[in-house]
N, CA, C and O atoms as a GROMACS GRO file, in nm:
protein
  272
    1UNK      N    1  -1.039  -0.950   2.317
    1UNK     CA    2  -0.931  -1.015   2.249
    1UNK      C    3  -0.837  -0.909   2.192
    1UNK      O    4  -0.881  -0.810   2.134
    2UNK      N    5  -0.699  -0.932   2.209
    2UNK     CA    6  -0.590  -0.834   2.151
    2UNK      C    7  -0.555  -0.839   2.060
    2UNK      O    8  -0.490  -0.942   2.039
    3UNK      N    9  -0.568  -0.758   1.964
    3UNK     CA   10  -0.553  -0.718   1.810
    3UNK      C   11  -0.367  -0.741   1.764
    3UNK      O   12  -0.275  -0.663   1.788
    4UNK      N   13  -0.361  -0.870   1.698
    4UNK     CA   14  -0.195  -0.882   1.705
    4UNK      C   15  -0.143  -0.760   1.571
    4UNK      O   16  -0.185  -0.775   1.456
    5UNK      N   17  -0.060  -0.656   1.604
    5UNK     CA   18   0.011  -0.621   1.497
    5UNK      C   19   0.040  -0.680   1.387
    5UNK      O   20   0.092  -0.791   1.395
    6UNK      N   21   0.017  -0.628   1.270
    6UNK     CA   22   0.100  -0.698   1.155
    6UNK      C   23   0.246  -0.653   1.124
    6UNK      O   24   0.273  -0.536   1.150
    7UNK      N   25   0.331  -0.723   1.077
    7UNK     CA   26   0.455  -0.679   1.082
    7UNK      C   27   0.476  -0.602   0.956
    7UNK      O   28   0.422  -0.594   0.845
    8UNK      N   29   0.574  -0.550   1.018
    8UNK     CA   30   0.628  -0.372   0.939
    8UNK      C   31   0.602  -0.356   0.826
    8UNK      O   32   0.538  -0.263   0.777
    9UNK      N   33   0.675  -0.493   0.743
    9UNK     CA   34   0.683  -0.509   0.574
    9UNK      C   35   0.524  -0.441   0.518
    9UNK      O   36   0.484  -0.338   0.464
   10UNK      N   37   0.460  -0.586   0.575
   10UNK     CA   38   0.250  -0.539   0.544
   10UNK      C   39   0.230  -0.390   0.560
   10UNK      O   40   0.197  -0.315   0.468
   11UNK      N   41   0.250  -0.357   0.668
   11UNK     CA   42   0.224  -0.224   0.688
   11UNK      C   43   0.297  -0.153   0.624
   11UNK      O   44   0.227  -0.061   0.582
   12UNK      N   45   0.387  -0.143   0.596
   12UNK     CA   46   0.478  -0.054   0.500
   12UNK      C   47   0.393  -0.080   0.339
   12UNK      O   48   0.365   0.022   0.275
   13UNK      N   49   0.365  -0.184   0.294
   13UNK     CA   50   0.295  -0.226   0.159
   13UNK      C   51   0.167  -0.159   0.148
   13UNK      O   52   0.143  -0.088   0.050
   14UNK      N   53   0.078  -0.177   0.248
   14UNK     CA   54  -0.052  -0.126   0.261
   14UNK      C   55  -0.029   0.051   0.288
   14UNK      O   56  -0.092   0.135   0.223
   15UNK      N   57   0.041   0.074   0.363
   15UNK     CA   58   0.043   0.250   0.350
   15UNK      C   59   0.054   0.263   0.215
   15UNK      O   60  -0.034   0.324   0.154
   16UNK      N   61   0.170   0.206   0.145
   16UNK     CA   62   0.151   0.270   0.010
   16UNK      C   63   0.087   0.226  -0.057
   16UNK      O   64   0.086   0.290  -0.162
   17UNK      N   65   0.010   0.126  -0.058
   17UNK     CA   66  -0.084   0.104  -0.139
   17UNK      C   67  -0.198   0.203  -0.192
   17UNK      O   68  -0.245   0.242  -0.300
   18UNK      N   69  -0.218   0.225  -0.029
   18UNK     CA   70  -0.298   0.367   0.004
   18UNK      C   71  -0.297   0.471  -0.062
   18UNK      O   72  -0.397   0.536  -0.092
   19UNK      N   73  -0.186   0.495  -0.089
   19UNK     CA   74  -0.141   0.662  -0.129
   19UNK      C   75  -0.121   0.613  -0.264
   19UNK      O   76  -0.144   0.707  -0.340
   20UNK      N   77  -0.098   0.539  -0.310
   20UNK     CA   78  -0.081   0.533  -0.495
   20UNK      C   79  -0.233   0.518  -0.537
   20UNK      O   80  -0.291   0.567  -0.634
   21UNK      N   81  -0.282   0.436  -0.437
   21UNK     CA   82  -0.460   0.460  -0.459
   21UNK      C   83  -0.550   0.584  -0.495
   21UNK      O   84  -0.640   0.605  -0.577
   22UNK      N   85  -0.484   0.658  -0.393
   22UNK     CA   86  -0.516   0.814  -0.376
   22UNK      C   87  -0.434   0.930  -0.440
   22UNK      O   88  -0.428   1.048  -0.407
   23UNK      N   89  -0.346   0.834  -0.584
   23UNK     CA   90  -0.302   0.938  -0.654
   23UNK      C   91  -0.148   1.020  -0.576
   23UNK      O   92  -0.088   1.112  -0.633
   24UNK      N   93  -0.128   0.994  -0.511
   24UNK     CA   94  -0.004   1.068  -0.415
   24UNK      C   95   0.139   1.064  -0.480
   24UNK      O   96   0.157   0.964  -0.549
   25UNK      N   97   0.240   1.149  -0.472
   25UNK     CA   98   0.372   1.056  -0.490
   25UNK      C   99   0.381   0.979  -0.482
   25UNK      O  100   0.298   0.911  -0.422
   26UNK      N  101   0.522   0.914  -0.551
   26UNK     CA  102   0.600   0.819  -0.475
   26UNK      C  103   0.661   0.882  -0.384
   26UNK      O  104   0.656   0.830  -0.272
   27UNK      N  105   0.732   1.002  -0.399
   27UNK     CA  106   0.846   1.089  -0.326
   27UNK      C  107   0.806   1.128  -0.222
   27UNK      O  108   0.864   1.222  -0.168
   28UNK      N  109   0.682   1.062  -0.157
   28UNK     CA  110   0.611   1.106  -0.030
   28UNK      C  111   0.689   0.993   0.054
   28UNK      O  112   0.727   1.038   0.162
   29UNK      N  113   0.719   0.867   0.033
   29UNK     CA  114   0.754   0.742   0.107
   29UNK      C  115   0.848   0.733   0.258
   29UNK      O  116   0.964   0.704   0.288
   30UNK      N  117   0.716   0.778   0.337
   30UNK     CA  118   0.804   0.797   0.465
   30UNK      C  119   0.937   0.695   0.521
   30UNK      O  120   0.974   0.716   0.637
   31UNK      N  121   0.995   0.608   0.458
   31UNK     CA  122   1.061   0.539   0.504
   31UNK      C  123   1.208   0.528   0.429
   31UNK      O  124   1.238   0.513   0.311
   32UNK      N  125   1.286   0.541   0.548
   32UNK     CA  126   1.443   0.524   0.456
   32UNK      C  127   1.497   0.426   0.460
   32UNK      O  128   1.595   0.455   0.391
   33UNK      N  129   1.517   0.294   0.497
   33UNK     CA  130   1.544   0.220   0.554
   33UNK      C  131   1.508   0.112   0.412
   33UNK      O  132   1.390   0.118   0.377
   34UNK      N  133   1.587   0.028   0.341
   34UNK     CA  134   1.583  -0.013   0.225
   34UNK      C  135   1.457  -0.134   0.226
   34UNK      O  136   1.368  -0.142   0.142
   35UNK      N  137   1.470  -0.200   0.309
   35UNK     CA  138   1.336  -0.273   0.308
   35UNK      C  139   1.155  -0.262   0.348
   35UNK      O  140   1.057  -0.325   0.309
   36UNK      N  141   1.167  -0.195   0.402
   36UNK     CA  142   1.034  -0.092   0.440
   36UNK      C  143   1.020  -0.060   0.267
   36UNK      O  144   0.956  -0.127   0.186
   37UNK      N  145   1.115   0.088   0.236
   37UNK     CA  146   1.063   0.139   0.162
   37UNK      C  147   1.054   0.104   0.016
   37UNK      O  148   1.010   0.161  -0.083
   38UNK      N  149   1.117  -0.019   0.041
   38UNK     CA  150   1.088  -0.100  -0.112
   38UNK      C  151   0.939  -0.190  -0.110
   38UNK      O  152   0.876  -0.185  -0.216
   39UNK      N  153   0.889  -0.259  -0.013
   39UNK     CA  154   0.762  -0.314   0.004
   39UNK      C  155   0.650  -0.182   0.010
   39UNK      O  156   0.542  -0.196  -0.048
   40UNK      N  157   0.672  -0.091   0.063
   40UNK     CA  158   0.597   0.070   0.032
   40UNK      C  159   0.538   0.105  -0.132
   40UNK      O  160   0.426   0.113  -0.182
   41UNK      N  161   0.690   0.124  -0.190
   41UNK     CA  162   0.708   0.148  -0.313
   41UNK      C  163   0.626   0.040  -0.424
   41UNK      O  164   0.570   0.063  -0.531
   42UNK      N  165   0.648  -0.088  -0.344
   42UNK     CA  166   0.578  -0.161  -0.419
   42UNK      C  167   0.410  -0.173  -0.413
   42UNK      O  168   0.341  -0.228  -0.499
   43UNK      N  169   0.368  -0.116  -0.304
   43UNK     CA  170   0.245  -0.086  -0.298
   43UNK      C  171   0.196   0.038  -0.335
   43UNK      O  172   0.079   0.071  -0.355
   44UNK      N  173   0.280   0.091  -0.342
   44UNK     CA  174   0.251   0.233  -0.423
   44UNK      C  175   0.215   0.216  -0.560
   44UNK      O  176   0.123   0.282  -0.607
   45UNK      N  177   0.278   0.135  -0.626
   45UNK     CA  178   0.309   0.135  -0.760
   45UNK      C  179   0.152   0.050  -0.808
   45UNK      O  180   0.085   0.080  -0.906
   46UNK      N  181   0.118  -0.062  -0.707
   46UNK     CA  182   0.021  -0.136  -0.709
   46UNK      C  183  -0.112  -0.074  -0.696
   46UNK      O  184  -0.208  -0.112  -0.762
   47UNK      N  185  -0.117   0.032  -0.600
   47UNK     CA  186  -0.232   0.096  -0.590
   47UNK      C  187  -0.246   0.227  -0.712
   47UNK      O  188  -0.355   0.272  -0.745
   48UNK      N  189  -0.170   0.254  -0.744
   48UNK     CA  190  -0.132   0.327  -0.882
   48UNK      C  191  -0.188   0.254  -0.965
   48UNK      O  192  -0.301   0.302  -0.974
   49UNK      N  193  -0.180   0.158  -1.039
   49UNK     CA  194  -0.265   0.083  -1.114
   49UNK      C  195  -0.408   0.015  -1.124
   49UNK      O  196  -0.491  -0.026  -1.205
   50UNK      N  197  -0.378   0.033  -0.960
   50UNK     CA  198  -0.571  -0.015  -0.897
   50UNK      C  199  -0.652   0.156  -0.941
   50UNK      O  200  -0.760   0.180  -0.996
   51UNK      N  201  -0.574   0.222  -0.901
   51UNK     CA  202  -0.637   0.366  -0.954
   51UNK      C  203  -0.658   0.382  -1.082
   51UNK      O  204  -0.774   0.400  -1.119
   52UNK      N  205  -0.550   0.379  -1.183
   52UNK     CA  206  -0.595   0.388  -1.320
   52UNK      C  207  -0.658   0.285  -1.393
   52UNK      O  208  -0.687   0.314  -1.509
   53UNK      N  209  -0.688   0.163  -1.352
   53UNK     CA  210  -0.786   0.096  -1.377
   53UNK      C  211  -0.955   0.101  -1.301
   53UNK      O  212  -1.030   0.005  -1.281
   54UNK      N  213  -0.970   0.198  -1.280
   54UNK     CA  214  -1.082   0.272  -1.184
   54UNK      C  215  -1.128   0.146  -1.053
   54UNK      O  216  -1.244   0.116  -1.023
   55UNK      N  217  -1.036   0.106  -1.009
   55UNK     CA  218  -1.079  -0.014  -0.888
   55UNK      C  219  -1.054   0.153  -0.757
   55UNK      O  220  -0.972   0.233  -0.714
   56UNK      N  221  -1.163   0.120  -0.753
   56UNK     CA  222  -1.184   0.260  -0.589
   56UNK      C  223  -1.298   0.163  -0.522
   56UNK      O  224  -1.352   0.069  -0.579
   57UNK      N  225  -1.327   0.215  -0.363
   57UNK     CA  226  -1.380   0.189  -0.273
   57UNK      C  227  -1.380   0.040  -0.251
   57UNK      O  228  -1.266  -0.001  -0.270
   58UNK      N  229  -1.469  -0.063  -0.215
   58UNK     CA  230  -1.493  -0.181  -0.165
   58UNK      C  231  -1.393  -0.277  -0.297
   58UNK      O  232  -1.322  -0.370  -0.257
   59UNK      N  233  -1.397  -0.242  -0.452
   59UNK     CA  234  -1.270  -0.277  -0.494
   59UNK      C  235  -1.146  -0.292  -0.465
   59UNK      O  236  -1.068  -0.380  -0.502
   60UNK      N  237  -1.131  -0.206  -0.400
   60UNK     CA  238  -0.988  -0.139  -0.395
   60UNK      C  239  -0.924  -0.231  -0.247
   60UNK      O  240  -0.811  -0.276  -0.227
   61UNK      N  241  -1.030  -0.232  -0.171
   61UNK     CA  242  -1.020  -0.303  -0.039
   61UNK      C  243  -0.983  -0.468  -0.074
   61UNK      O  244  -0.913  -0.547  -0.011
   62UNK      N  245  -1.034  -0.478  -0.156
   62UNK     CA  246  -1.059  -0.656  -0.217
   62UNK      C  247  -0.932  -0.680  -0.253
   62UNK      O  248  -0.883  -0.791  -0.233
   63UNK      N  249  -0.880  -0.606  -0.295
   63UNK     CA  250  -0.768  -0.649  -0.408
   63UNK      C  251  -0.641  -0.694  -0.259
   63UNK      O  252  -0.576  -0.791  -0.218
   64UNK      N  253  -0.670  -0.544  -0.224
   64UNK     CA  254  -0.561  -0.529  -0.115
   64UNK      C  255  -0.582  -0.597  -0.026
   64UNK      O  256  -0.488  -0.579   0.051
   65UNK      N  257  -0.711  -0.734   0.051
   65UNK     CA  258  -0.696  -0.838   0.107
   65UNK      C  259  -0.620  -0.965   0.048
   65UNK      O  260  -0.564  -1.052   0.115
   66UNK      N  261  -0.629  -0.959  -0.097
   66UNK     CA  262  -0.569  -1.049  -0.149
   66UNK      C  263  -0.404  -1.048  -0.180
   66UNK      O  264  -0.324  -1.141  -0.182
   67UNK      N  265  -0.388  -0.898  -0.203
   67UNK     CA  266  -0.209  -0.953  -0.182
   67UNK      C  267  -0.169  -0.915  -0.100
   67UNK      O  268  -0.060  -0.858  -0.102
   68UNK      N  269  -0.273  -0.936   0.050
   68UNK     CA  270  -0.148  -0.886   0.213
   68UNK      C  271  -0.171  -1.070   0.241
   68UNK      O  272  -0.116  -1.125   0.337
   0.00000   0.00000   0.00000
């Protein structure tokens, strides 16, 4: 069975989710393009807070099934 892509936005949200998870910039945000890198940013900012509220590993996964 073929694995359907998720579209850009998700994926743009979840990369940064990633990296605010993992403490990273914001100023890392590979994307220039105003809508990408605002759903990015906003996962950045989100996983930034999953971090300083110590949500890591199988947490961290949970949260981020619930707001994709």
């Amino acid at each position: 069975m073929k694995r359907h892509k998720r579209d850009r936005d998700t994926r743009a949200y979840t990369r940064g989710y990633q990296a605010g998870l993992e403490g990273k910039s914001q100023d890392i945000c590979p994307f220039g393009a105003p809508n990408p890198r605002y759903n990015w940013i906003s996962g950045w900012r989100e996983g930034r807070t999953d971090q300083i509220h110590g949500y890591t590993g199988v947490a961290s996964v949970h949260n981020l099934k619930n707001m994709g």
